[in-house]
N, C-alpha and C positions, 0 to 999 in steps of 0.2 A: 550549844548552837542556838536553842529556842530562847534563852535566855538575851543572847548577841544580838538575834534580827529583833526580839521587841524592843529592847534597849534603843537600836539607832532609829526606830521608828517615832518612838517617845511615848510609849503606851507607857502609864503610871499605874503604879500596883497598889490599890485599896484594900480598906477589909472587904470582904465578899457582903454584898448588899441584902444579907436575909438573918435571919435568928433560927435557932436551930426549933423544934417542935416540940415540946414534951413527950405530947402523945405519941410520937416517932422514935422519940430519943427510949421509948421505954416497949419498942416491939420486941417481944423475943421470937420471933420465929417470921415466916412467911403469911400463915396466918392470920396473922394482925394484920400485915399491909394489904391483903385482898380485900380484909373484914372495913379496914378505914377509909378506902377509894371505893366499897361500894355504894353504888345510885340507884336513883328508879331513873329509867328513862322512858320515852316519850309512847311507850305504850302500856307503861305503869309496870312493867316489871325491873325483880329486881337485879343490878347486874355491877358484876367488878373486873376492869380490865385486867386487872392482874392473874396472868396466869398461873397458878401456883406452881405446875408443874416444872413450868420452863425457867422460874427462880432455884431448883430443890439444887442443893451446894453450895450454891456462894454464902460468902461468913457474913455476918449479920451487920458490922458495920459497912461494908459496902451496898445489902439491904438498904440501910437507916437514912445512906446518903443519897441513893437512888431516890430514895421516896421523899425526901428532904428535896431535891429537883421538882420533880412529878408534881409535888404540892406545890412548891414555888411558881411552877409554868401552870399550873391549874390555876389559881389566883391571878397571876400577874396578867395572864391571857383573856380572863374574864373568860373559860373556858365553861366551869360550872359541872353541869351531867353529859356533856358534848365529850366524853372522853374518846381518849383511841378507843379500838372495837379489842384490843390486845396488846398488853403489853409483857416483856419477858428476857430471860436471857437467850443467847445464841452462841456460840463459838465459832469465830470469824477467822478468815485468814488474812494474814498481813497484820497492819496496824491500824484496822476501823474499831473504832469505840463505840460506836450505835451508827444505825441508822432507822430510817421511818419509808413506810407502804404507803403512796396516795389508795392506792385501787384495795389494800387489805383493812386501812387504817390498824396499820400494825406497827409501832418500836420493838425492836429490838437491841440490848445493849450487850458488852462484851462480857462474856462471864467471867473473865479472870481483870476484869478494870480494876485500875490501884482505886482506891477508898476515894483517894486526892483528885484523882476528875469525874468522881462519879456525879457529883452535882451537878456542874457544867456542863453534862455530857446530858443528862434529863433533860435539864430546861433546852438544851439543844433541840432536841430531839422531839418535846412540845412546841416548840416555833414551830417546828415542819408541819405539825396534825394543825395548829391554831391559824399558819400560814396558809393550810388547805381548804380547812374549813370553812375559810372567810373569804376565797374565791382568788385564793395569792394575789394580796396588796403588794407583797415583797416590791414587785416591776415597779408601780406607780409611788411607792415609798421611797425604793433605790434611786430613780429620776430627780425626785422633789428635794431628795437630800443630795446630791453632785448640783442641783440646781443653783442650792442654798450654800453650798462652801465654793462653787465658783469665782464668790469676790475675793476669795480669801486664797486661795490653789492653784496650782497647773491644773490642767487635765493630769500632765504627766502625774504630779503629786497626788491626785485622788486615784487613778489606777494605781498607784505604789500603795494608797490607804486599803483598796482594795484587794490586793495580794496579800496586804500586811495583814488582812483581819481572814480571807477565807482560801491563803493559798493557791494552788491549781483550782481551785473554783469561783477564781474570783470575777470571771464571767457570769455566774450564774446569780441572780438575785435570793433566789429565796435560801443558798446557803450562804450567802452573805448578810442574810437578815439571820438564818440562827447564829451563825457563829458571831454574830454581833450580839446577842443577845445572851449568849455564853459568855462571853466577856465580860458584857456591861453587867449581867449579872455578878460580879466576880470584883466589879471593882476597877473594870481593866478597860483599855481601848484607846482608839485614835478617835478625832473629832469622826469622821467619819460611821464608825460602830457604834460614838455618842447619839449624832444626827437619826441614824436606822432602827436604833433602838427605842428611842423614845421617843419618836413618831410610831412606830408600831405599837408600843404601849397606850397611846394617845388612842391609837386607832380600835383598840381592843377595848379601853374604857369607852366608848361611844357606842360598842356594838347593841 
């Protein structure tokens, strides 16, 4: 079925736009990924979102890919020592694969996530903290880019690009700026998750 609606969308399936990390590719434990995310931050101490606790079970390559996100959205966001205040596993009902805290700056991701969206699901999930942080451009970013494919679209057609990229939340700007950015990460999307994405990159290199 996921396969069917991007097909008649016309989303084109790349390689995924990142390299994997050495240093990552060679964690054996939870350990390593608190010890390689931690910072000093802005009162000089020193600190690592990584909860260890809330990681302790999942298998290591879903570890490796997490943090293979994390780092991705750390960089690409021009995030820096601005991390979340927490990040970790949860066990969720239904079918959510993370979500993000404005008021805890907290991610949480699904403990039992296949390996295969755990990247996508990270860098998700730093848009939200990187979208907060910056005072959610999301709105003014979402606007600029319907503005810019206007010459080109319906309306009708860009609310289609819109469901096409964020679903039942395709009202909402700032999950249509991550799940854009999960995508474009990824290789994937319609002009519209092209437009959102890299204007928000844009916007993140200027900070």
């Amino acid at each position: 079925m996921r396969e069917t609606r991007e097909s008649s969308i016309g989303i084109v399936n790349n390689k995924r736009l990142y390299e994997t990390t050495p240093e990552i590719q060679a964690f054996t434990g939870i350990d390593d990924a608190a010890e390689y995310f931690k910072y000093t931050n802005k009162w000089g101490d020193t600190a690592t979102p990584i909860d260890k606790e809330g990681f302790r079970g999942i298998g290591l390559e879903l570890l490796k890919e997490l943090c293979e996100g994390i780092r991705w959205g750390q960089q690409a966001f021009s995030i820096g020592a601005d991390m979340p205040m927490t990040i970790k596993c949860a066990d969720f009902r239904g079918t959510t694969l993370g979500d993000y805290c404005d008021t805890t700056s907290e991610i949480r991701f699904r403990r039992g996530l296949k390996p295969e969206y755990a990247f996508s699901t990270a860098v998700h999930e730093m848009a939200h903290h990187a979208d907060h942080i910056m005072g959610h451009p999301s709105g003014d970013i979402l606007k600029a880019a319907v503005r810019k494919l206007r010459s080109d679209y319906s309306l009708k057609q860009i609310n289609n690009m819109k469901a096409a990229i964020a679903g039942k939340y395709w009202t909402d700007p700032s999950e249509i700026l991550a799940y854009s950015m999960d995508k474009y990460c990824l290789g994937k999307g319609n002009p519209l998750a092209a437009e959102v994405a890299e204007a928000f990159l844009r916007r993140c290199r200027q900070k």
